[in-house]
C-alpha positions in Angstrom: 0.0 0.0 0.0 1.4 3.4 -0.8 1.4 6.2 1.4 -1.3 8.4 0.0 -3.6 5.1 0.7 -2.5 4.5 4.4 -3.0 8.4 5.2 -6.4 7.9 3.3 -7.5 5.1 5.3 -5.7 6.9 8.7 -8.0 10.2 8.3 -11.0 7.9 8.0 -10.6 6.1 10.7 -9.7 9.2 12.5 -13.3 10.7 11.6 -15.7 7.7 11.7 -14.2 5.4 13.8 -12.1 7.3 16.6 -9.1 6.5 15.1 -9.4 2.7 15.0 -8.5 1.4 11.6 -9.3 -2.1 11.9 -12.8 -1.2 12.6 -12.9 1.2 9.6 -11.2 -1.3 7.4 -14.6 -4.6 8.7 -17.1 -2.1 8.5 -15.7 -1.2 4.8 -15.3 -4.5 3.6 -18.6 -5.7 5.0 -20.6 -3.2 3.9 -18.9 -3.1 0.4 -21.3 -4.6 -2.9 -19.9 -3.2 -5.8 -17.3 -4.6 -8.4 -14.2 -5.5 -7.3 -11.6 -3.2 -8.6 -8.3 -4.9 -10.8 -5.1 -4.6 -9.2 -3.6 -1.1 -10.8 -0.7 -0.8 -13.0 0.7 1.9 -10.9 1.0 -0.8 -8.2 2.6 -3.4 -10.4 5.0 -1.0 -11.8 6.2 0.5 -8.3 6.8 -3.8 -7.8 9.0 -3.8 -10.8 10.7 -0.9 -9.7 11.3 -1.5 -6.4 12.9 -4.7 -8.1 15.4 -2.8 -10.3 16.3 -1.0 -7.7 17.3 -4.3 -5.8 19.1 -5.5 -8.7 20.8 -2.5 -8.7 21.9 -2.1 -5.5 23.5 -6.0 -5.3 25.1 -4.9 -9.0 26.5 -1.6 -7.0 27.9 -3.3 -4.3 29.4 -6.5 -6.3 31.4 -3.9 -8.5 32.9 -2.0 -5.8 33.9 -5.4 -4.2 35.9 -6.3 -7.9 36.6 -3.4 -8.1 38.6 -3.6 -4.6 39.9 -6.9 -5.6 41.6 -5.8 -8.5 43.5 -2.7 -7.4 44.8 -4.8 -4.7 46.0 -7.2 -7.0 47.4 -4.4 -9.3 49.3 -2.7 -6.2 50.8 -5.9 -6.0 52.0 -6.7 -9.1 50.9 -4.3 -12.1 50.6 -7.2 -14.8 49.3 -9.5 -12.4 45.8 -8.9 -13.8 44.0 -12.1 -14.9 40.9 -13.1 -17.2 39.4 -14.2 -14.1 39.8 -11.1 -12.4 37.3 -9.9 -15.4 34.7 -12.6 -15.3 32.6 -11.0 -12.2 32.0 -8.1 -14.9 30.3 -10.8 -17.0 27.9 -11.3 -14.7 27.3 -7.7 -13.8 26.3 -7.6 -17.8 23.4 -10.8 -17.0 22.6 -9.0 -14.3 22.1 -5.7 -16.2 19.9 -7.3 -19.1 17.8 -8.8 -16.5 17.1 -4.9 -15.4 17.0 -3.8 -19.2 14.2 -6.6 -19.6 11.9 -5.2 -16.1 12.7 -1.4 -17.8 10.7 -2.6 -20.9 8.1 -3.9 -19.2 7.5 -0.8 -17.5 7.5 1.1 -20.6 4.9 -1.1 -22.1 2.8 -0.5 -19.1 2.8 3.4 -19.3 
């Protein structure tokens, strides 16, 4: 549930049912007959982006760890850099299409 909802819900309460939400919340759902609204996209796409942003985050953090790596190993010995020491960076780019593909879906959406 976003914020605007909650507060929504919160000043209801507040005026009908002396604050008590659960109350608010039975009475509203009891009392409700009418067609039950679809799940908004709005919701499905803050999902997805709160997703990328994950992604992102881990993808952050994993490239500051190589990233680490390697200058140690380059303080060491200046040609001691290895194709292994680039693989994690092949991951970072799966990792990075995976995003790419939640971006398009959002973009279809809007």
């Amino acid at each position: 549930m976003d914020e605007a909802t909650a507060e929504a819900i919160r000043t209801k309460a507040d005026s009908h049912f002396n604050g008590n939400i659960s109350a608010c919340i039975r009475c509203a759902t009891l009392q409700y007959e009418g067609e039950v609204t679809p799940q908004s996209a709005n919701s499905e796409t803050t999902a997805l982006l709160t997703a990328i942003l994950s992604q992102l985050k881990k993808i952050g953090t994993n490239v500051n760890q190589t990233a680490r790596q390697i200058n140690e190993c380059m303080k060491m010995s200046p040609y001691g850099l290895s194709a292994s020491d680039i693989q994690p960076f092949v991951f970072f780019r799966n990792d990075l299409s995976a995003i790419w593909g939640h971006l398009n879906q959002i973009k279809e959406r809007l």
